[in-house]
C-alpha positions, 0 to 999 in steps of 0.5 A: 070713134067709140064714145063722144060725150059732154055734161052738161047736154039736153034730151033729143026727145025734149030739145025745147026743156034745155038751155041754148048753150047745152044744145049741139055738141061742143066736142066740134063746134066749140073751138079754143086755143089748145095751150099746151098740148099744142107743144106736141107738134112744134116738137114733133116737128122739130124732131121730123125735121132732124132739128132736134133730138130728145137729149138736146140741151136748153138753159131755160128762165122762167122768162125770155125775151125773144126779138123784144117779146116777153115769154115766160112759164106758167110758174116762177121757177129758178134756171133750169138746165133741161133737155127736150125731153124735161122741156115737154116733162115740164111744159115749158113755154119759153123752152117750147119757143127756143126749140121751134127757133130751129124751124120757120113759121112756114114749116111750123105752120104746114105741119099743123094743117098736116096734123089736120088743124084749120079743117073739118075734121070729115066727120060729117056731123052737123056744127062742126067748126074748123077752127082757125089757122092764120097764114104764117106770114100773119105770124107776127110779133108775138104771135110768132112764139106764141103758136109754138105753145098752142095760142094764137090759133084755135082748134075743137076737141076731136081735132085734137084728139085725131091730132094727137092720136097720129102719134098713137098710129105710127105717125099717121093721121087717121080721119075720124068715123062714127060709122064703121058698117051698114047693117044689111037685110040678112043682119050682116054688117057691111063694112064702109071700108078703111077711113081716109089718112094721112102720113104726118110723121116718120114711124120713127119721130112717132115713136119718138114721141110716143116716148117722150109722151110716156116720160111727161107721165108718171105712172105711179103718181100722175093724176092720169095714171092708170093702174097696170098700164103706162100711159102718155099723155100731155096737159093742156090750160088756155084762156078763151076771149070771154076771161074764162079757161079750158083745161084738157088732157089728151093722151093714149094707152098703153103706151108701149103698144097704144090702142086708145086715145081719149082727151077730156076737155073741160070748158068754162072754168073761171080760174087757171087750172091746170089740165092735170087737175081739172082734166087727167083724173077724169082721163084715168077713170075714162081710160081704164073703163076702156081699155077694161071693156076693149079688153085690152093687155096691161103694159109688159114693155118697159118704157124707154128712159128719157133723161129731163135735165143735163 
């Protein structure tokens, strides 16, 4: 990990000054529904399974009726004709859950804990939350096609971004650190060697989905663009118990050869609003002042193109 930060936050020398709720660090121990980011691994999953394919083709309303229960988008639209590949480019739910009917809540659920939901991440940071993933046979009702999209189960943000970032690495899973080496008596610096992880996708459905993620992001208008640099990326806006929403976006750059991963969360907003609004421009800024200061390469690759409708 190169940076964790949150705003508001209280000074360590005088903890007493600040408010209860700014103590601690809500990057682990607050935890929400993820929304639409979490469509990344029922589609993922999907992919892996050999289920679907990017150019697979879906007749999507804004609203469906699936065993009596009703999903529907964020937005009214007309019909539209999508592929996978659209599907994800326009965050449709009722898409999402007509791809995640290819699998069983079983195999949906397993590739959540595979990408390291409902467990600590190993940090080893005080108040971290696991989070909570139900059983899928508590997977029920509505909750059946919910969790296709990112409700009914609840994560933290570095969760999330260790989740994500799996597809940034080829697939693999990597447990996050905040300690790379022990500085000794001489001033050398002794590595604590190579961090646990975990292979979760194929190198293949990885950068399957390194395009897919490098598709749903414009780079000359989105409000996550990052000048110089393809970036992939995925909103994501939920509500919490308490009638509030977090909006987030997660993404990596560059997208034809990643090298760093940022999401940005933002909590407690009193109204929807999208990740793409409240959350991709600080992505932007904090993006390009990475990979300026890692001194990382601009984009030289073209990005492989998806088409979005059939």
């Amino acid at each position: 990990m190169l940076a964790l930060a949150e705003s508001p936050t209280y000074d360590p020398n005088s903890p007493g000054d600040a408010d209860a709720e700014d103590l601690g660090n809500r990057a682990i121990s607050s935890v929400f529904e993820p929304g639409s980011t979490g469509k990344l691994f029922t589609i993922a999953a999907a992919i892996e399974e050999g289920t679907v394919t990017p150019e697979s083709q879906y007749d999507v309303p804004y609203e469906k009726y699936f065993e009596g229960e009703r999903i529907k988008d964020s937005h009214s639209h007309p019909d539209q004709r999508l592929t996978l590949a659209g599907v994800l480019k326009n965050s449709s739910n009722v898409g999402t859950v007509q791809i995640s009917e290819t699998l069983t809540p079983e195999v949906r659920h397993d590739y959540l804990l595979a990408f390291g939901l409902g467990e600590k991440t190993g940090v080893e940071a005080p108040g971290e939350s696991a989070g909570i993933v139900h059983p899928a046979s508590d997977w029920t009702g509505r909750t059946r096609y919910t969790t296709s999209f990112g409700q009914g189960y609840s994560v933290n943000a570095l969760q999330m971004v260790s989740a994500v970032g799996t597809f940034a690495n080829d697939g693999v899973r990597v447990q996050p650190s905040l300690i790379s080496g022990v500085k000794e008596a001489d001033g050398s610096v002794r590595p604590l060697g190579e961090p646990e992880s975990t292979r979760v996708v194929s190198s293949e459905t990885a950068a399957t989905m390194q395009a897919l993620m490098d598709n749903a992001v414009d780079d000359e208008t989105s409000s996550a663009a990052v000048s110089g640099y393809a970036v992939g990326g995925k909103t994501g806006t939920a509500q919490v118990p308490d009638g509030t929403y977090t909006a987030s976006f997660i993404g990596f750059a560059p997208a034809d050869d990643p090298e760093i991963v940022i999401g940005v969360f933002l909590f407690g907003l009193n109204t929807f609003i999208s990740g793409s609004t409240a959350a991709a421009p600080a992505f932007s800024e904090l993006t390009t002042f990475a990979l300026q200061n890692q001194g990382i390469a601009p984009t030289g690759v073209p990005a492989r193109q998806l088409e979005n409708e059939w």
